[in-house]
C-alpha positions in Angstrom: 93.0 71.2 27.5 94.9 73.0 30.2 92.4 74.9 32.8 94.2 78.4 34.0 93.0 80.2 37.4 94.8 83.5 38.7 93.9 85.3 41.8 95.0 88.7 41.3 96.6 91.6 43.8 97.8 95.2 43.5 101.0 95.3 45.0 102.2 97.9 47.6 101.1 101.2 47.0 99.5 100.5 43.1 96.3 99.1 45.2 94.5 102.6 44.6 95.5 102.4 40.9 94.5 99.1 40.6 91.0 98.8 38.2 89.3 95.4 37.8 86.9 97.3 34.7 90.2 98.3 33.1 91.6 94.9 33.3 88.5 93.4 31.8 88.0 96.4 29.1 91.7 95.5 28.1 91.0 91.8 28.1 87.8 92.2 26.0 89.2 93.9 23.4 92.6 91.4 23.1 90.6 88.1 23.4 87.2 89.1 21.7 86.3 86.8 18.3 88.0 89.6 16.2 91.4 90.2 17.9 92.3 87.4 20.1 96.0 86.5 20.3 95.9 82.6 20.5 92.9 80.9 19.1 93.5 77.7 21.2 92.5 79.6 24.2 88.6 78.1 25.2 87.0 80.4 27.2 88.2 83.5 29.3 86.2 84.4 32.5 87.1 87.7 35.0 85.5 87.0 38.5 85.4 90.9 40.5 85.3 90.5 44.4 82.5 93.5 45.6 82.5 91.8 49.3 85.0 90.0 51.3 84.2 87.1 53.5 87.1 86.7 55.7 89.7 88.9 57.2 92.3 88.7 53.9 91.3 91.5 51.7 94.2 91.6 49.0 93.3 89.5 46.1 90.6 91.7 43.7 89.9 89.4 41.0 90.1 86.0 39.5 90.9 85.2 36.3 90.4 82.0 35.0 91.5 80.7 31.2 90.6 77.4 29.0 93.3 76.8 27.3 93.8 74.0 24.5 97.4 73.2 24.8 98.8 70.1 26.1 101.2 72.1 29.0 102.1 75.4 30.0 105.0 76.7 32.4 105.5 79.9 34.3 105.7 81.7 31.5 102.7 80.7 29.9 101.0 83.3 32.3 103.2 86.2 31.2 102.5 85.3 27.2 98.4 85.1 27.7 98.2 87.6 30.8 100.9 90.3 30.4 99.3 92.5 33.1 100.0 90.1 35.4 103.1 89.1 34.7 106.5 89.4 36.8 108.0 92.7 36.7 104.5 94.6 37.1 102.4 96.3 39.8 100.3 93.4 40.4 101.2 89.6 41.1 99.2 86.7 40.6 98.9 83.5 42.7 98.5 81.4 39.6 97.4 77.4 39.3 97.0 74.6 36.7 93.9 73.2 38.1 91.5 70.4 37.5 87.8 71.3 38.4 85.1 68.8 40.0 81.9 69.8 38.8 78.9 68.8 41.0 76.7 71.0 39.9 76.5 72.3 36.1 78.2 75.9 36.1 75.7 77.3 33.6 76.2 80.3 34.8 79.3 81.0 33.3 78.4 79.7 29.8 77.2 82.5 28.3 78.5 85.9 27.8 76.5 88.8 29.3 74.6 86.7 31.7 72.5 88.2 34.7 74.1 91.3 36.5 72.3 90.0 39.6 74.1 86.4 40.1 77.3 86.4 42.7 79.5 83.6 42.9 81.3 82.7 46.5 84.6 81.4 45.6 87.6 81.0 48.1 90.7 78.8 48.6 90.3 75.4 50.4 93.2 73.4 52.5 92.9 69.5 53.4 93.8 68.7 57.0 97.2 67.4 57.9 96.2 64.1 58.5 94.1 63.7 54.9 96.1 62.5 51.5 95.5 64.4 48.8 93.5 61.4 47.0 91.8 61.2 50.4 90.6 65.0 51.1 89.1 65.0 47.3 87.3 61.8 47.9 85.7 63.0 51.3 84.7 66.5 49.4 83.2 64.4 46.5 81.5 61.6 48.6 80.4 63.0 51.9 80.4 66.4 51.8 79.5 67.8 48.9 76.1 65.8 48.7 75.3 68.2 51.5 76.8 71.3 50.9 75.1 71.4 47.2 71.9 70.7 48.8 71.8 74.1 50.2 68.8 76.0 49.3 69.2 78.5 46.3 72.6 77.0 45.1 72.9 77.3 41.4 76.5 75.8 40.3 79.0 74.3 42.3 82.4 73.6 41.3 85.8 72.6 43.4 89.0 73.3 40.9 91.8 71.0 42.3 95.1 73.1 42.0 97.3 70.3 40.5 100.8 73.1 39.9 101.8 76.5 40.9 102.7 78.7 38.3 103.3 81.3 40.4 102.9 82.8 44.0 103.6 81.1 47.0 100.1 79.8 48.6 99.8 75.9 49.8 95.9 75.9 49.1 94.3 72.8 47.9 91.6 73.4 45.6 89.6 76.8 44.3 85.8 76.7 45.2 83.0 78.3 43.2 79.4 78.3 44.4 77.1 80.5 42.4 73.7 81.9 43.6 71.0 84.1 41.5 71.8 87.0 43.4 72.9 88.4 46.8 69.9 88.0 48.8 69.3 85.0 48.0 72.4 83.8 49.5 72.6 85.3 52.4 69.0 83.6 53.2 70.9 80.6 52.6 73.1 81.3 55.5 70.0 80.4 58.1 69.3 77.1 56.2 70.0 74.0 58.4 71.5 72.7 55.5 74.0 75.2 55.1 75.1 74.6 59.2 75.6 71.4 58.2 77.7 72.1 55.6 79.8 74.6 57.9 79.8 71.6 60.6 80.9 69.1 58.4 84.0 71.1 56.7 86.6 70.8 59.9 85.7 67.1 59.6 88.1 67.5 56.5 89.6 70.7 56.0 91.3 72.9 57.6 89.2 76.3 58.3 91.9 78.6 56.9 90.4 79.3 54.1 89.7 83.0 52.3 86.4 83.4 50.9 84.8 86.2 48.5 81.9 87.3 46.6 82.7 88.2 43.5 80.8 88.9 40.1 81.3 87.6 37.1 82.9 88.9 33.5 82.5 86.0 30.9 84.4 87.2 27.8 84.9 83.8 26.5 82.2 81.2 27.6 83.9 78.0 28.5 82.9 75.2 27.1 79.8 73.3 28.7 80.4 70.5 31.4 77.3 69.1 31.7 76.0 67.9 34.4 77.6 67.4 37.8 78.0 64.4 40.1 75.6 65.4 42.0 72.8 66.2 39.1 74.3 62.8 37.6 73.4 60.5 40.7 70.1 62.1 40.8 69.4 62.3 37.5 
């Protein structure tokens, strides 16, 4: 199974015109049970940013596909995402990824789940002097034992990009982090655990990241993980 993720943009002067509701009515109706185009894809999720993090504030959505096909190329986003393909108002920084699961996303397993949860998700770059195999095994040994001990943390996900279908971005990995609703994670911002987590990230990564809130749209729920390597070793 191929995992799909696309951070989407308005480009140039089509950012007014740009509607993230429109894009998931029109995705809805393609890829619901009844019509869907291409019965190998797994699960369909739109994530809608409603609050940016950092300074960057072009990318308005994510979408992320499951996809049960043993490869795709560029094109592959054009045939299952026409809206954003080349040619139209929008452009999409698109990756074959492979996720980490730490904690269980059961968030994002069901359709219609609750209109209060937000997810932080944002771009992640290893530091110059860290391997690939090296940044991923730092993220999966040291620090996210403490980052996913942060109070109120519901799922926790790193997606490791492993090709660019299209754009141009160098990033790393995609990271999800999903909470019950807003207020809850902003409390978590005065935990000590969450300073530590902040502390320990230049230890690996660079701080260049771009980070979001966004809500999510699950028109296909993925199918289930499990648990996480963090639920796992405390199981």
């Amino acid at each position: 199974m191929i995992q799909i993720a696309a951070l989407v943009s308005p480009v140039g002067s089509s950012d007014k015109e740009f509607s993230v509701s429109s894009l998931i009515d029109r995705l809805s109706s393609e890829w619901s049970p009844e019509g869907r185009r291409d019965p190998a894809v797994r699960g369909l999720v739109v994530s809608e940013v409603f609050k940016y993090l950092t300074e960057t504030k072009d990318v308005k959505a994510m979408i992320q596909l499951w996809w049960d096909v043993p490869a795709v190329g560029p094109e592959g986003i054009g045939r299952i995402l026409p809206d954003v393909s080349p040619g139209t108002s929008f452009r999409a920084e698109a990756f074959v990824v492979k996720e980490h699961v730490f904690r269980e996303p059961v968030e994002r397993e069901q359709p219609d789940g609750s209109d209060s949860g937000v997810k932080l998700a944002g771009t992640a770059y290893r530091r110059d002097d860290f391997s690939r195999e090296a940044f991923f095994e730092y993220w999966s040994d040291v620090h996210a034992p403490i980052s996913g001990s942060v109070p109120g943390l519901g799922g926790y996900v790193v997606s490791e990009i492993l090709e660019s279908l299209s754009g141009t971005s160098s990033a790393d990995a995609l990271l999800e982090l999903w909470w019950p609703d807003e207020a809850t994670f902003e409390r978590s911002g005065d935990s000590p655990k969450q300073a530590e987590a902040w502390e320990d990230v230049g230890r690996y990564a660079k701080t260049t990241g771009t980070f979001w809130l966004m809500r999510e749209h699950v028109l296909i729920a993925p199918p289930p993980t499990g648990p996480g390597l963090l639920e796992v070793d405390h199981a």
